[in-house]
MARVOSE-835308 format. One record per residue (C-alpha): y, x, z. Coordinates in pm, whole numbers, plus 50000, padded with zeros to 5 digits. Layout:
BEGIN
YXZ...
! end
This chain:
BEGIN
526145183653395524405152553345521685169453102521145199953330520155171053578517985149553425515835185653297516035190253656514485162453745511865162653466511095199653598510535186953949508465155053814506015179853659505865202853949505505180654240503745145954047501535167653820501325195353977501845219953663502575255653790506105266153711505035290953547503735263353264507545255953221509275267352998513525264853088516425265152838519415257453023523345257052890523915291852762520395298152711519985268752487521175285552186519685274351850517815305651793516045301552179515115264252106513695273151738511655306051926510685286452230508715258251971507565285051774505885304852065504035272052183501895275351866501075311251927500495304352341496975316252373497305299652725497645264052511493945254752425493515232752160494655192752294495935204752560498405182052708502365196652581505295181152677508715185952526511955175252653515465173452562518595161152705521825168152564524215158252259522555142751881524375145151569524555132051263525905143250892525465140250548522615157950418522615180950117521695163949782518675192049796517625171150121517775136050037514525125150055514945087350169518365091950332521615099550285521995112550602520675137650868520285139451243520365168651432520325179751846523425201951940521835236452072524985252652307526215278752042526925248051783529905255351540530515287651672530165316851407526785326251290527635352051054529875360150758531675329950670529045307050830528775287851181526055278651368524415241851285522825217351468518485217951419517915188751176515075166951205512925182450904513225214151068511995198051392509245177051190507835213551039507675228351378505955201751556503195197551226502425230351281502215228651634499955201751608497745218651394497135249351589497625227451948495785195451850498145160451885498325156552253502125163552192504585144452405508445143552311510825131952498514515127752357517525114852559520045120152313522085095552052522195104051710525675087451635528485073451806532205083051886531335108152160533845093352377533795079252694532815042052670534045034552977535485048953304531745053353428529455058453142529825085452866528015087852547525645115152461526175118352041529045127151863529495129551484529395164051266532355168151036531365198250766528925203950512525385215950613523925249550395521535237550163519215267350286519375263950629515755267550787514285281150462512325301650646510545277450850510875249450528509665258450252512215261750005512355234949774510205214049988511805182250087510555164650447511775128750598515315129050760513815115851076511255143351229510065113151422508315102151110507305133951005503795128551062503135099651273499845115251407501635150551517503045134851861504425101652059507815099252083510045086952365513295083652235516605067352469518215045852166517405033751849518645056351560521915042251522522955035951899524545056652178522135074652496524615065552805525245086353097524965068553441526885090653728525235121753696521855115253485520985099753150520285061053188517265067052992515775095353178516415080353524514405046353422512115068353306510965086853637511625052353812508555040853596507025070753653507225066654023504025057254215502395055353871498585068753799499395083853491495485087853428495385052653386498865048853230498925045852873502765050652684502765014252612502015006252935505065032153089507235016652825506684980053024507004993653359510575003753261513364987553344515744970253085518534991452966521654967952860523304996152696520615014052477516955005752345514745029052415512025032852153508195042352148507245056751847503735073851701500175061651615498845074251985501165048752160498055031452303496805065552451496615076852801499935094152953498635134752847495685124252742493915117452421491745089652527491645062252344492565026752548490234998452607490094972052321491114948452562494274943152688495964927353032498514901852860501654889153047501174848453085503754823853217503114792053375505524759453293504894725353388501404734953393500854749853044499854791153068501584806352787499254835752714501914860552514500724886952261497684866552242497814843351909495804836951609496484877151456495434889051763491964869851704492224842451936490574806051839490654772852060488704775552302489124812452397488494820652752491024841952988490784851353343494234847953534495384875053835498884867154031499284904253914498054939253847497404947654147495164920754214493054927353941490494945054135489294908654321488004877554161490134860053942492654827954013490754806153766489504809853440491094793453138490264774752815492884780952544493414747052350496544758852135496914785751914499664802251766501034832151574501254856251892500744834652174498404808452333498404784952576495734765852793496024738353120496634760253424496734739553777498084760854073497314745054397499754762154576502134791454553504984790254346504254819854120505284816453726504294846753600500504862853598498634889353400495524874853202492694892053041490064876652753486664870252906485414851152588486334848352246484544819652036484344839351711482394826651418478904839451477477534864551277473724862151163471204891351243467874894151126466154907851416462314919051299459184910151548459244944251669462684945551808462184912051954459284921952170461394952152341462194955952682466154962552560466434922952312464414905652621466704921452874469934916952649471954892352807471014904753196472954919153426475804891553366476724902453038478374874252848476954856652517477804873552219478584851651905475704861351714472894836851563469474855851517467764844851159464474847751039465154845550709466704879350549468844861550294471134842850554471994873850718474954897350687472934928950898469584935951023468254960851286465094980551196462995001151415462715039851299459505042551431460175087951388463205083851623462245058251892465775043551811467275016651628469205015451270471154991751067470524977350739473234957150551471724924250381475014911450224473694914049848477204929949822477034955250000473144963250006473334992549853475435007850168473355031550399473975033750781473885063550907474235057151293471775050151529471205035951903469015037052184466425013252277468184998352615469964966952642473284982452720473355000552394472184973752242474264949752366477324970152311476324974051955476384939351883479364933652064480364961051805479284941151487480824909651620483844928051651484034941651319482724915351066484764890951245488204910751218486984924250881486844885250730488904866650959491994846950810495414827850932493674793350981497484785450911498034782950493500874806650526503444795850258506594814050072509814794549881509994758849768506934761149543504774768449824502754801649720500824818549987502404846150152499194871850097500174867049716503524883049823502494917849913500404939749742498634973849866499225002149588496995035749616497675067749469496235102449426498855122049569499805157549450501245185349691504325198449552504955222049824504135221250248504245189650371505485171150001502975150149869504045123649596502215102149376500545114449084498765089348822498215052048876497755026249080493655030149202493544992749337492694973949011493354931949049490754914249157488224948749187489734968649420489595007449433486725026349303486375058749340483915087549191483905119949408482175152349370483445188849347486125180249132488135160649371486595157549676489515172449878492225150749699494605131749885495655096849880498665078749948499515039250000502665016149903502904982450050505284962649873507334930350017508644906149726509534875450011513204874850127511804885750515511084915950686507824923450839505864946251062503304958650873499624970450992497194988150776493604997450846490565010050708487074986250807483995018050706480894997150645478785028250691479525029651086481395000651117484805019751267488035003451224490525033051147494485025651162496345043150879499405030650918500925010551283504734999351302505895040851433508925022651673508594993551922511484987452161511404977552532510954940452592514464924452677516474949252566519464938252341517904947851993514154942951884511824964951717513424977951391511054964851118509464983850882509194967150590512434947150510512704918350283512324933849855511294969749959508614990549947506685014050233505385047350144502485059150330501355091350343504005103250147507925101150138509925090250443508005064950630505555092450764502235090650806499605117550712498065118550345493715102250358490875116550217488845092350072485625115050013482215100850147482265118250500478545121550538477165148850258473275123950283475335096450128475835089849825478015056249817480415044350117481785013050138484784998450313487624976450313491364983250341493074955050523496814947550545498234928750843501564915950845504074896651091507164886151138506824897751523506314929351650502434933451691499904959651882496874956151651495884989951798493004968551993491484961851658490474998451610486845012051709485275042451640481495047351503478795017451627477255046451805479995056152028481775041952305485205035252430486535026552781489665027152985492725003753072494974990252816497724972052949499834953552717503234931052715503524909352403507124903352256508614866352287510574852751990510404823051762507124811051622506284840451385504614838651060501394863950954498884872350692496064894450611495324911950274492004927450196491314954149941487534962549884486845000449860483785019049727483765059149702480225067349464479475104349453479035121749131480415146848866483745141648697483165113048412483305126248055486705112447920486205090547641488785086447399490595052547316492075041746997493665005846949494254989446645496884958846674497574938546374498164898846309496214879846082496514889645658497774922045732495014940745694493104948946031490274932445949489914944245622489704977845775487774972346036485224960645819485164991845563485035014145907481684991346022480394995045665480685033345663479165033546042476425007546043476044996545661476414957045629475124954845996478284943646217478644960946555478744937446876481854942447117480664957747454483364938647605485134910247486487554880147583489764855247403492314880147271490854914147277487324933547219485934967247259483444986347077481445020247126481715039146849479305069146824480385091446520478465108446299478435147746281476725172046483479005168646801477955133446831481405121646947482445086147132485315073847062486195035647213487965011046967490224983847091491214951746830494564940946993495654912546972499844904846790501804877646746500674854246494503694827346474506884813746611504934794046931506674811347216503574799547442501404817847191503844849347218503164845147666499754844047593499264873547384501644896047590499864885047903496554897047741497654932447659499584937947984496474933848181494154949847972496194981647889497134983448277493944979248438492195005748209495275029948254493815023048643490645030548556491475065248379490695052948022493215067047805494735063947438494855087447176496635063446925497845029946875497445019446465499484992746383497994972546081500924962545832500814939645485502814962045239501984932244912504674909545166507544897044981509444906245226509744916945601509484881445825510934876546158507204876246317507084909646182509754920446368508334907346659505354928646612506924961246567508964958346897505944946247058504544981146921507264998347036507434981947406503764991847428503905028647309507465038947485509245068147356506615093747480503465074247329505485068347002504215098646809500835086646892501205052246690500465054046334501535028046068498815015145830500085000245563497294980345378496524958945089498164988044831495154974144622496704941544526499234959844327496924978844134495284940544067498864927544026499104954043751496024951943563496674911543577499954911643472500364896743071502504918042939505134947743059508154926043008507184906443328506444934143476509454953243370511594922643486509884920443833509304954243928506174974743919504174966744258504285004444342507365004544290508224974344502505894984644801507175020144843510525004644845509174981945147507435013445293510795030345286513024999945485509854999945741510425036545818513965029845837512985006646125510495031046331510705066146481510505096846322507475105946494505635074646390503155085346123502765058945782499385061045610498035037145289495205016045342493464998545030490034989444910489535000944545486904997244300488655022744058489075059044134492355061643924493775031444059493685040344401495285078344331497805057144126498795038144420498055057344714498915092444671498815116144912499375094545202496195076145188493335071445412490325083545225488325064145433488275047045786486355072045931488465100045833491645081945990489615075946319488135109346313491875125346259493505102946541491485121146802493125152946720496205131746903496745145247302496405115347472499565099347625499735069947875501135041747693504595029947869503614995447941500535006548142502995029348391505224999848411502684976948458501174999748773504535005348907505854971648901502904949748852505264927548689505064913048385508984911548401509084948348510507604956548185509994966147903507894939547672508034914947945511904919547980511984907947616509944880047636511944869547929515144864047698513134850547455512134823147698515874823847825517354818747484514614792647356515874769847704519274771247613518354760847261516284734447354518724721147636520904714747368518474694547169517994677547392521634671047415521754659747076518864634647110520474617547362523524612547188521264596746871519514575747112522384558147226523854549946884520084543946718518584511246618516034501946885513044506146648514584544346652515014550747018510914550647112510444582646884513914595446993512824591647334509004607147282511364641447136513304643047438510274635747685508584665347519511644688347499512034685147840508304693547905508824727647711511454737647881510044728448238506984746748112509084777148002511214782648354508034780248552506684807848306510144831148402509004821448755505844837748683506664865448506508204877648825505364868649026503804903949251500434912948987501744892548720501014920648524497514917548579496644879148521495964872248156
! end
């Protein structure tokens, strides 16, 4: 009865507050509920040619929630799956099969594709609980949620699913931009029954109550509410900050809650993430109500925290402790302008600050170099542009305009203020993590993918990581790709949770775009906060798999640019935030309304910002050029070879590296023939002795150059490993080597990597040196002895792995003598056969992109027990020396001592080395 009530009651609310024609309503009630009415009734909204598109469309349930395991087909982030109870549930639905509950993909599909016929305005209301015993809780509340014993059909929906397509458990994160949410508990509690209506629905119309819903925005609702003891209600979507039915957007700036205590204002949801500096300037009401007369006083913030401020407040009288505040003035860095003559003689700059507008923080410069942006007059338009002046970004084109008066004006400085400051600003803070002390921002990294659609709605990653360390993401569009889709992982490596915020700052209209806001915030007061959504070690998928979130297109928007700049930026907190006032549209349009805003209380919370600098280029796809590296330690050969190849290329004229640093170079090598191929060779860099420092460094080096061109597209069509065949034998170091080959290649990559065994020539000189056969009888012939070393070293490699001779001869016969078939006629021919190779991505660059740790490599997992072993072996040295120091003469114990100093040193040095190895981007730093 109680759910037949409360739709009652929502029915009546429409009719009589909103005045909606009954005929607008739609009714399912007890019998008529049936699973097959509900599915219909959300279909038939999409095909409603009464609904125009963002149309205001509200959709309410009341009743029982279930949940059950999910069918391994289904797991897509969870084990489990919630469902509502329609009124035919478990009763037979055909041969051998009952009716089920309607999970949440099935209710995530339907309300997508509502939303794209319908537009977003889409308002859900839920007072149901997922889980609990479906008991009585007590002799006068009851539970609405019960759990589902059974297995669900792996098929069920198919025909509003795609088969095989897998969507989030939770339609609620579906697609965060499809509708708001108003939901009675959190996903794991119980929606109570009060009497005759849900607890959650009847603080809900008590909110509504007396409310002007045009200037009501869900946030807003969600603090007129009462606290619920039993439940926590939850707000969930990217439109929270919208008007109640409406798709406006609110007003950047929001009435705060502020509390007065032995004369300190604490100024809540106002700290140093929100933007707020000392000596920040807020206008104090008694109330809302009274916010349409002059203010109490104005105040002068002179602390600053997290998420809250505070400033001297003296009330003369009354004995009021709570009062709404509202910025008036924010002392943000200022941001130089060059302003030409031109401008400066208008009507709209001379009349700027009229009309009681407030100072804006902006310093007007003369002199183009200290300025970020100038204004220019386009003399065709009568209007006024934008031109960046940051030497960074001067190659960015504006391509809004405004009006010569002083409100547009105005309001477009305001703009820029806004933007560069929230673009650059920092924690003022040093925000700390552990006993070492390393910054926080160095704890979470921003990963972007192209993602590929494997079926409606399924998008998953496909390629590498685009953000390259210390670059940024760079991006080349043009027919090719121009409609791809992109995706985002934000990954937490501290021991916390956090809320996380990320937004995109468009330097070619200055708009600050959310792509991803914290989906669920809870009531103030109520028993449980806001469920985080990025705990402690985990990782948040954006734009594809369960967290929601729609995929981005990263093409340049306007068709008369050619280059688009931006910046991603990553907010996180250890408090529930609303960063929502931090987004703004285009410099040329405007936004106004109400925003009213309650900030959570809570300990003093710790936040950071990360930036990632984007810039999308237009142009055709880039020709693929193929890689091939050569890795090889000193007297094995490489160079040898690399010489004969620059001989047969250039003559005696060595080629210069187009890129080059302390371990590795590159060269662009154009070969000769009529198709005029490129090929690009890399001299790696291998491990030359039995330094273990030396071993970091190297490692280090290829890890972040192999990964970062893997992000850059660059790929490898072989890896030749140079090898000394005249070796008396087969050293430790070399063993070293060849797992450091086969770390790099990975099983896939491995028939790419070719041996090259080299110096076959000193047998033939062995030979032709030798004095007479009996020596050489008694030894061993040198052919004899190397293809009995060529045979262990296959032995030790792959199959796949192909072994080629390498030797420089000055005798024809010789060289057939020793090499055979399986020799390299030249280097050119070996270079010019390895691009017949289909190119394979080497396993240490995936693992590098997908952990971008140099410990989540499988070379960097070896190098870790090398490091772990070398301790222990030192520790006991060290041990030992301290036993001989005690029974040495003194003249013995200063040297003892000196070994034991330096021991210690090493190994110090090597466990902060495991401490880096682990470090987020390790895998990037060389």
């Amino acid at each position: 009865m109680g759910a037949v009530h409360d739709a009652d009651s929502i029915r009546n609310w429409l009719i009589k507050d909103c005045n909606v024609p009954p005929s607008h309503i739609r009714d399912l009630r007890d019998k008529s509920a049936t699973r097959e009415a509900i599915i219909q009734a959300l279909k038939d909204l999409s095909n409603d040619s009464m609904i125009q598109c963002d149309d205001p469309i509200l959709i309410y349930y009341a009743g029982h929630g279930t949940e059950a395991p999910a069918p391994k087909q289904w797991r897509w982030g969870s084990l489990k799956t919630q469902m509502i109870v329609p009124w035919d549930f478990k009763r037979p639905g055909g041969p051998r099969r009952i009716i089920q509950g309607i999970p949440d993909r099935t209710l995530g599909v339907l309300l997508t594709k509502l939303a794209q016929k319908k537009g977003n305005n889409i308002t859900v209301i839920f007072d149901s609980g997922y889980s609990g015993s479906g008991a009585r809780s007590d002799s006068v509340t009851r539970v609405r949620g019960g759990p589902c014993e059974g297995e669900i059909p792996p098929d069920l929906d198919d025909d509003i699913v795609v088969p095989g397509t897998r969507v989030p458990d939770r339609f609620r994160r579906h697609v965060l931009g499809s509708h708001v949410l108003l939901a009675a508990c959190a996903p794991h509690e119980r929606a109570h029954e009060t009497k005759s209506s849900g607890a959650f629905t009847g603080a809900l119309l008590r909110a509504l109550d007396g409310a002007n819903t045009a200037e009501l925005t869900y946030d807003g609702l969600m603090e007129r509410m009462e606290t619920l003891t039993r439940q926590t209600p939850q707000w969930e979507g990217h439109y929270r900050g919208r008007f109640f039915f409406d798709r406006k957007v609110a007003n950047a700036k929001p009435v705060l809650e502020a509390t007065l205590k032995s004369e300190r204002l604490t100024i809540a949801g106002a700290g140093a993430i929100h933007g707020i500096s000392v000596g920040s300037k807020f206008a104090i009401w008694k109330s809302l109500s009274d916010m349409q007369g002059d203010p109490l006083a104005i105040v002068t913030v002179d602390v600053v925290k997290g998420h809250e401020s505070m400033a001297s407040f003296n009330l003369m009288k009354g004995d009021s402790k709570t009062f709404v505040a509202k910025i008036k003035e924010n002392p943000e860095p200022k941001l130089f302008i060059h302003i030409p003559e031109n401008i400066e003689k208008m009507k709209c700059f001379r009349n700027l600050f009229s009309e009681g507008r407030p100072p804006l923080s902006i310093a007007v410069t003369k002199d183009r170099s200290l300025a970020s942006i100038g204004l220019t007059y386009l003399d065709e338009y009568e209007e006024i542009g934008f031109e960046m002046l940051n030497p960074e970004e001067q190659g960015q084109k504006i391509r809004h305009t405004i009006q010569t008066a002083a409100e547009d004006l105005y309001e477009a400085l305001d703009h820029l203020c806004h933007y560069y400051y929230h673009r650059d600003r920092v924690n003022p803070r040093l925000q700390t993590f552990g006993q070492d002390g390393v910054p926080i921002s160095s704890q979470f990294t921003v990963d972007v993918f192209r993602l590929e659609e494997k079926g409606e709605d399924l998008y998953m990653p496909c390629g590498p990581n685009l953000n390259i360390q210390g670059i940024g993401v760079q991006l080349t569009v043009g027919p090719h790709n121009e409609e791809d889709s992109y995706g985002f992982r934000i990954i937490n490596n501290t021991d916390f949770s956090v809320f996380p915020s990320l937004f995109y700052f468009d330097s070619s209209d200055f708009s600050i775009s959310p792509i991803y806001e914290p989906i669920a915030k809870s009531q103030t007061g109520t028993k449980e906060s806001s469920i985080f959504s990025l705990p402690g070690h985990s990782s948040l998928k954006i734009g594809y798999g369960s967290a929601g979130a729609v995929p981005l297109n990263l093409a340049i928007s306007d068709e008369k640019l050619d280059l688009e700049q931006g910046y991603l930026r990553l907010y996180v907190s250890t408090e529930h935030v609303d960063l929502s006032t931090l987004q703004r549209g285009p410099i040329s349009e405007r936004t106004r309304g109400i925003f009213q805003k309650s900030a959570d209380a809570g300990p003093a919370p710790i936040w950071d910002a990360i930036t990632v600098p984007v810039i999308i280029q237009r142009g055709e796809r880039p020709r693929p050029i193929p890689m091939i590296g050569i890795i090889g330690s000193r007297c094995n050969g490489k160079s040898t070879f690399l010489k004969e190849l620059s001989i047969s290329l250039y003559g005696n004229t060595s080629p210069k590296p187009y890129f080059k640093n302390a371990f590795i170079s590159e060269y662009s090598i154009l070969l000769p023939g009529p198709n005029q191929d490129i090929v690009t060779l890399v001299d790696l860099p291998a491990i030359e002795d039995d330094d273990i420092d030396n071993h970091v460094s190297v490692l280090r080096a290829i890890v972040a150059y192999l990964g970062t061109q893997y992000q850059k597209g660059r790929r490898f069509a072989s890896l030749v490993w140079c090898y000394n065949i005249s070796k008396r034998r087969f050293r430790a170091i070399d063993g070293e080597n060849l797992n450091l080959v086969k770390d790099i290649s990975g099983p896939n990559a491995m028939r790419n990597v070719t041996v090259l065994t080299t110096n076959w020539n000193k047998g033939a000189e062995a030979e032709a040196n030798a004095a007479n056969s009996q020596t050489l009888a008694a030894a061993g012939s040198p052919l004899e002895r190397y293809k009995n070393a060529e045979y262990h070293l296959k032995l030790l490699c792959d199959e796949e792995v192909k072994f080629l001779r390498f030797g420089t001869f000055s005798d024809p016969a010789a060289q057939e003598a020793m090499l055979g078939g399986s020799s390299v006629g030249d280097p050119l021919s070996l270079i010019r056969s390895l691009l017949e190779n289909k190119e394979e991505v080497l396993q240490v660059q995936q693992q590098a992109c997908e952990t971008r740790k140099l410990a989540g490599t499988t070379a960097g997992k070896r190098l870790r027990e090398m490091l772990e072993r070398a301790i222990q072996r030192t520790e006991k040295e060290v041990g030992g020396l301290v036993d001989e120091h005690f029974y040495e003469y003194d003249r013995e114990q200063d040297t003892i001592q000196e070994d034991k100093e330096d021991a210690e040193e090493d190994i110090s040095r090597w466990r902060g080395t495991l401490k880096e190895l682990d470090l987020p981007n390790s895998a990037f730093v060389s």
